[in-house]
N, C-alpha and C positions, 0 to 999 in steps of 0.2 A: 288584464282587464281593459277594456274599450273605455277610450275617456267618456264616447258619445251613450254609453249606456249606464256611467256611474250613477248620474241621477234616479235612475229607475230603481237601485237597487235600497231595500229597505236597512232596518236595524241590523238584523243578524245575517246581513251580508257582507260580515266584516270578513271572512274569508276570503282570500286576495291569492288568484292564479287559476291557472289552466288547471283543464281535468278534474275538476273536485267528483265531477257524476259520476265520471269513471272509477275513478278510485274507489268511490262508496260504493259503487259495484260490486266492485271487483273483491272489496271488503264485507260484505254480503254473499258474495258467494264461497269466500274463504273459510266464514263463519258457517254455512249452511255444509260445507262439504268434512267440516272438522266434527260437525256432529253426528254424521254418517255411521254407524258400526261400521269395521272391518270386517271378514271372514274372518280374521282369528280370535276377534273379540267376543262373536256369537256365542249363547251358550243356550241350551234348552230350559225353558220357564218348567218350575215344576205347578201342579192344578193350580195351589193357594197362590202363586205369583202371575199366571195366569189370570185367576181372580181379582184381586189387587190392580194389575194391570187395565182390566176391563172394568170397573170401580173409576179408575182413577179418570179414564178415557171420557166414559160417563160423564163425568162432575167435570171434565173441561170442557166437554160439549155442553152440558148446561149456561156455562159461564162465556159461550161465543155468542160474539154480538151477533143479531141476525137481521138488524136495521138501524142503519144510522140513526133514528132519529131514538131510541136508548141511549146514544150518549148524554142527549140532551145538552145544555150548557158546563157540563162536565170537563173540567179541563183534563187536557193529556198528560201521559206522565214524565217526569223531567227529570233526564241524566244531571246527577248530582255531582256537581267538579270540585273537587279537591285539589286548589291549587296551589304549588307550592315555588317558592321565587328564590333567587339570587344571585351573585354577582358573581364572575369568574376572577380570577388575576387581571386579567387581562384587560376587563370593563366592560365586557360584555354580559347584559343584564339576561336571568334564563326565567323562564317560567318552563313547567313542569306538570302533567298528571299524567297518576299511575292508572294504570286502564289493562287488565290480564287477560280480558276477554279473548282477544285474539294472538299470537305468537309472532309481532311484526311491532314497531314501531313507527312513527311519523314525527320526523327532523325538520322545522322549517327557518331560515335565518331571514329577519326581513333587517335590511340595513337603510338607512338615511342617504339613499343614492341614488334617485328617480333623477328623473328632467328637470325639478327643482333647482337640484344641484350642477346643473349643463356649466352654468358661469361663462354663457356666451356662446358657446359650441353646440347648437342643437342638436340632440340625436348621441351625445357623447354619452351619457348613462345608458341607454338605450345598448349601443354599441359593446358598450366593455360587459355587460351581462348576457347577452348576444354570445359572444365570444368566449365566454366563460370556460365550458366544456369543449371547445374547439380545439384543445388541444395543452397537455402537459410533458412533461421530462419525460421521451421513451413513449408517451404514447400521441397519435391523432385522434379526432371526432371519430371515427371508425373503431379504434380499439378504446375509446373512452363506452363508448355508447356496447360495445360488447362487454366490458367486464362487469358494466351494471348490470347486463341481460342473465349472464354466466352466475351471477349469484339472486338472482329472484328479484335485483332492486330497482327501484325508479328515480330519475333525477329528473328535475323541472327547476324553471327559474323562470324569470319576468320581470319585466323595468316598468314603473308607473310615474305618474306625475310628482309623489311624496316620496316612492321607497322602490328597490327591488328585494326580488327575495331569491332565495336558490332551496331547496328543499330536496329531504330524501326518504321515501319510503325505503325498506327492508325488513327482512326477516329479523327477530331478537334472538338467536340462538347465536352462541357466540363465533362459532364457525363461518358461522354470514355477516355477521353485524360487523366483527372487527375487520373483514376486508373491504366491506362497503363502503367504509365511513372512512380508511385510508385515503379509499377512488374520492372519496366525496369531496378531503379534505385538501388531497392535491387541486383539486378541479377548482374548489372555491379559493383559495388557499394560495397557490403556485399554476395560477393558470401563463400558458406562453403566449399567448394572441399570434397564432401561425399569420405572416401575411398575407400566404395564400387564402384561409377564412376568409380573410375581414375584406378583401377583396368579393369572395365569392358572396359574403352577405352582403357586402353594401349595394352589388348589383340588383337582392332579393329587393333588398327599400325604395332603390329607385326608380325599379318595376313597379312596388306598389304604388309610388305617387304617382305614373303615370295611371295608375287605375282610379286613382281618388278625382281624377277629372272627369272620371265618368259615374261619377257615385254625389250625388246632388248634395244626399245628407251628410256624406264627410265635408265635402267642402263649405255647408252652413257651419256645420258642427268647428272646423280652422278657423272659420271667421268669427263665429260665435267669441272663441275662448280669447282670442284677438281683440276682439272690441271691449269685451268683461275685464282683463288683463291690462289690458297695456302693456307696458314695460312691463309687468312682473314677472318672474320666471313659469306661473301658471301659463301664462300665454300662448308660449311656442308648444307645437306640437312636439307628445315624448318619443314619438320615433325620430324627430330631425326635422329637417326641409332639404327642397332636394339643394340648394344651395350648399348645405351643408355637412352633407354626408359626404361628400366624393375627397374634402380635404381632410378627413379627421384620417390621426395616422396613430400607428403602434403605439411609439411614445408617447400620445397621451394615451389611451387604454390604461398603458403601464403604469403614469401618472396618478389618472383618476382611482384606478384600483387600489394603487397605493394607500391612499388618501380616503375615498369612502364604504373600502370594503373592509376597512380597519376594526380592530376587537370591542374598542370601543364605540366604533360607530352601528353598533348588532346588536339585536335580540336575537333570542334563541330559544323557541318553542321544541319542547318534547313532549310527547304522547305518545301509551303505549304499555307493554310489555317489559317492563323496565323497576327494577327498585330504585330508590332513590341514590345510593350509592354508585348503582352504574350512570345514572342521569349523570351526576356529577363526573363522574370521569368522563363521556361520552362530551358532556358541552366545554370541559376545560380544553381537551385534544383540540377541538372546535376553534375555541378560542384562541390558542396557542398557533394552531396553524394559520392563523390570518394576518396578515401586518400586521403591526401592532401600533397605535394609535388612538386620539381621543372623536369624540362624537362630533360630525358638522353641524355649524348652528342651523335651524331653520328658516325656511323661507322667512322675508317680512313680511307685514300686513296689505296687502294692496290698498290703493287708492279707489275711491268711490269711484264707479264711470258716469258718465251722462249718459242720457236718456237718449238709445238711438234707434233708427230701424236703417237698416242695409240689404238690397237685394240682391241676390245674385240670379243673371236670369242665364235660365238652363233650358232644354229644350225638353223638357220630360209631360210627361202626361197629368201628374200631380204638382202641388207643391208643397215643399217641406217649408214649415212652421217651426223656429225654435226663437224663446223667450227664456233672458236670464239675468238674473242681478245676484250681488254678492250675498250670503246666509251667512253663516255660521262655522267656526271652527270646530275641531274635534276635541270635544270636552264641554261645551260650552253651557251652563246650567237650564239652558230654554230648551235642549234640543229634545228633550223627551215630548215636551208639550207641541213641538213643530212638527215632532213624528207623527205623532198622532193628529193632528190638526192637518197633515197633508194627505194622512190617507183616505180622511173624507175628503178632501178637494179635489185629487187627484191620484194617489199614489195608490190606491187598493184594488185598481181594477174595475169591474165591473160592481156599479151602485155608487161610485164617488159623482160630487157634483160635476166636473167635469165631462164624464164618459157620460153620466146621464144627458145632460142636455147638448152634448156635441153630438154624439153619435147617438143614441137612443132617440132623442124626440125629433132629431132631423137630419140624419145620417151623410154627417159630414165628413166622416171618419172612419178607420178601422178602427181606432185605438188613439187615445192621448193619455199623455201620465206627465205626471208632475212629483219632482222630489228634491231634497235637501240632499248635498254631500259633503257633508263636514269633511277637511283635510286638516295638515298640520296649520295652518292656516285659513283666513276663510274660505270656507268653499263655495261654491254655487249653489243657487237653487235656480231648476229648469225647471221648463215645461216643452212638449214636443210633441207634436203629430204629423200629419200629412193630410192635406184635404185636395179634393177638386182645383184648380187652380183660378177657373173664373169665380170660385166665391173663399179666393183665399185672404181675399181683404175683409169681407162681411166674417167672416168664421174667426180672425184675428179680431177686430172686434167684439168678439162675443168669448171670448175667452177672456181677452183683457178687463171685459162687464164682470165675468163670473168671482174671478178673481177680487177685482173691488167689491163686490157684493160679499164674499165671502170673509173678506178681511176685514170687514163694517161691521157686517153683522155675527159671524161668527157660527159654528156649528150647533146643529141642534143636539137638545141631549139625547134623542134616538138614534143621529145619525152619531155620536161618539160612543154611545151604547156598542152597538153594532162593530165601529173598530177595534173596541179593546178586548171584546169576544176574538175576534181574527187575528188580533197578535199575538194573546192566550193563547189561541189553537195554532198556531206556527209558533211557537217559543222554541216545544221544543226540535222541531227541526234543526234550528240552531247549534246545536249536540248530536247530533244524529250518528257522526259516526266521527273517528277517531281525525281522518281530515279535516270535518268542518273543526273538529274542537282546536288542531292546532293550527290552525287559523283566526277563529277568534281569539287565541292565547298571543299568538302574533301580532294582535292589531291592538290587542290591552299594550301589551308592552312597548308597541313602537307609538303611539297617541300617549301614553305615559297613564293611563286609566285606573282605578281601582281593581283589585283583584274579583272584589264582587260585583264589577260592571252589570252583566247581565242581567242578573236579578236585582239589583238595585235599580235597572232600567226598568224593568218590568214593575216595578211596585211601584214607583214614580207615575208609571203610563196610569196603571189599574186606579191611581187614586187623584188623578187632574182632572179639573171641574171644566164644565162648558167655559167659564169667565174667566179660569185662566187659561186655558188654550188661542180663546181670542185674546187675549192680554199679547201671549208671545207672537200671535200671527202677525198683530199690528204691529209689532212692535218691528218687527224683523222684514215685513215685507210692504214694498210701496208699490202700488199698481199702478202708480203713472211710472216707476220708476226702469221697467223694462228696457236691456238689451235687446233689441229682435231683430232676425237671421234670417231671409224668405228664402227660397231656391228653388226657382222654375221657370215658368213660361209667360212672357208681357201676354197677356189676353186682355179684353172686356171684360170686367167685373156684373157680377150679379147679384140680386139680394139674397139676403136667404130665404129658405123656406120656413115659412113659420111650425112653430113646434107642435109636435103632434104625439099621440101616443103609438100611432100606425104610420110614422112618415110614411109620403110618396118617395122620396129619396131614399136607396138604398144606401147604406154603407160605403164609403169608397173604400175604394179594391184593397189586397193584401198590398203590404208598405213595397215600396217597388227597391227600397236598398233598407 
């Protein structure tokens, strides 16, 4: 996950890693292909099944929708989770649902080992997860990533600011599942960090910093978390800096792995094809194979920042806009009413006050979004766009108004009408397929969350008043209080254009990074 796009992401993007679309793909077409007859399966209808059959055909054609607008405000239907918890020997907490639908499982470990936990070495979590599957006892990255292939399975993993995780799809048939999950267990388990790798990646990081000097919105987005942070371990970026990649060596790898890839320091989501019985044996192996070990504490609180603005002048055509001050932790009792209170402001796209009056009435913008991201500690709330760069001053202003206007006055009750229809209707995406779920089972268990998270989020949203949603915006957000991040071009500023429902100004261009 990009740090520079966690803001944008809403409630039920607690799923955390590469490839979710893919997967849900690929798990869609799994599903579509397993309901295929075979030739051996065909058999001839006799008339009366025949009949019945064209009956039945009939009456689901009746019941296909043939315009959206029959939904009406009818909510979608919602995969029902049954989730079941507990603790290994070893300390590592599981959650668990059984799901039969398809013949595959999804394995995901998210452990307390992001950038967080660097302790001075930036890029060291980053690195030891990196390196992970690069190589074990007997085999290389070559024959690692082959014997995933050789038996249908997928391995992923990824380092964030709070957590990395390492994950495995596979087949549930026991002929595949108990070799899988051996590869899996060495790889997370008894990885060797080959020199030659850690050489070859750290070359990969150092390349990309030299590319992050040519990409405007990464290096607001480094200075941004800089200025918000300070000292905290939020601050440094989770791949490193280039200072500090070139000296991290094996021995610590070995170190760090030791220490936050430990049984206690894991959750361990399963989803899937699985009784409860095998859940259990499948997450103890888990367990068992990993150092053994108690939980790292968490980051601390950060310190309030000052009110600052920093530019960085870049030679680009636009300018990038980012504004941010500290929100909310993960868990925090306001964050339902924040949720919703930013998706009118900013976070829903097209109709929030934001994208109205930025780009709609006078087309300063492609796109601006604003969002909370609660972490184990608190997280940010941004806002972000890109505009013109001679009225990147006028346009900052007028964001910084919207926002104090907004936090005064508060949303109206049509315009929170309107959001809590849109979170109803994407709820259940959230569940959609056996990946998003263990991913959100992931993110209960490492945030330390209720089992009934989700629907307790949503019934909380479904019943907050206009007057408390502005209760918590006040409460949490000060609009002189902005961090702000500019990056582009010293020009002559201009005013704006006044607003209009036909601006003359068009839209500025797609976001240029």
């Amino acid at each position: 996950m990009n740090d520079r796009n966690l803001w944008r992401r809403g409630l039920f993007a607690l799923a955390l890693g590469a490839g979710l679309a893919l997967v849900g793909c690929n798990e869609q077409a799994s599903e579509t292909a397993a309901n295929l007859p075979t030739p051996a399966t065909q058999t001839v209808a006799t008339p009366a099944e025949s009949g019945q059959a064209i009956a039945r055909e009939a009456e689901a054609e009746q019941k296909r929708i043939q315009s959206l607008d029959e939904l009406g405000d009818q909510p979608l239907a919602r995969r029902q989770l049954d989730i079941q918890s507990w603790q290994t020997e070893g300390g590592a907490r599981v959650l668990f649902v059984e799901a039969h639908e398809l013949p595959m499982f999804d394995l995901r470990l998210t452990f307390a080992a992001g950038s967080s936990q660097d302790n001075g070495v930036p890029g060291l979590a980053m690195l030891t997860n990196a390196m992970l599957n690069e190589g074990i006892a007997g085999r290389d990255v070559t024959a690692i990533a082959s014997g995933f292939e050789s038996l249908g399975a997928e391995f992923g993993n990824g380092s964030y600011r709070d957590m990395a995780i390492a994950s495995l799809r596979s087949l549930s048939a026991a002929d595949k599942r108990e070799p899988a999950l051996q590869l899996f267990n060495e790889v997370v388990g008894r990885p060797t960090f080959p020199e030659d790798s850690l050489q070859r990646i750290k070359n990969q990081v150092m390349a990309g910093f030299e590319y992050q000097k040519q990409n405007p919105g990464k290096l607001a987005s480094l200075e941004l978390f800089a200025q918000l942070y300070q000292n905290h371990p939020y601050a440094h970026p989770s791949e490193g800096t280039a200072e500090s990649i070139p000296g991290i060596t094996v021995d610590q790898l070995r170190a760090f792995h030791a220490k936050a890839y430990a049984a206690g320091n894991v959750v361990i989501a399963l989803v899937g094809d699985l009784s409860r019985e095998e859940a259990e044996a499948i997450a103890g192996e888990v367990s068992a194979a990993l150092p053994q070990g108690g939980a790292l504490p968490p980051p601390p609180a950060p310190q309030e920042p000052a009110a600052v603005h920093e530019h960085i002048d870049f030679p680009s055509n636009q300018t990038h806009l980012m504004l941010a001050q500290l929100g909310v932790a993960r868990g925090d009792p306001d964050y339902a009413a924040l949720y919703l209170g930013n998706q009118v402001l900013g976070g829903g796209g097209f109709g929030t006050r934001l994208m109205e009056e930025v780009r709609e009435k006078r087309g300063l913008t492609y796109g601006v979004y604003s969002g909370f991201s609660p972490m184990q500690t608190v997280g940010p709330f941004m806002i972000n766009l890109q505009t013109r760069a001679e009225l990147s001053e006028a346009t900052l202003a007028l964001v910084q108004k919207l926002v104090a206007d907004f936090v005064e006055q508060g949303p109206t009750k049509a315009e929170l009408e309107r959001s809590k229809r849109e979170i109803a209707g994407s709820f259940p995406l959230s569940t959609a397929s056996n990946s998003d779920i263990v991913g959100q089972l992931g993110s209960i268990g490492f945030y330390n969350l209720p089992l009934t998270y989700l629907e307790d989020f949503m019934q909380q949203v479904q019943a907050l008043s206009v007057e408390e949603v502005k209760a918590a915006m006040s409460k949490h957000l000060d609009a002189g209080g902005f961090v702000i991040v500019s990056a582009g071009p010293e020009v002559e500023q201009k005013p704006l254009p006044a607003p209009s429902e036909t601006p003359i100004e068009q839209p500025s261009g797609v976001p240029e990074h």
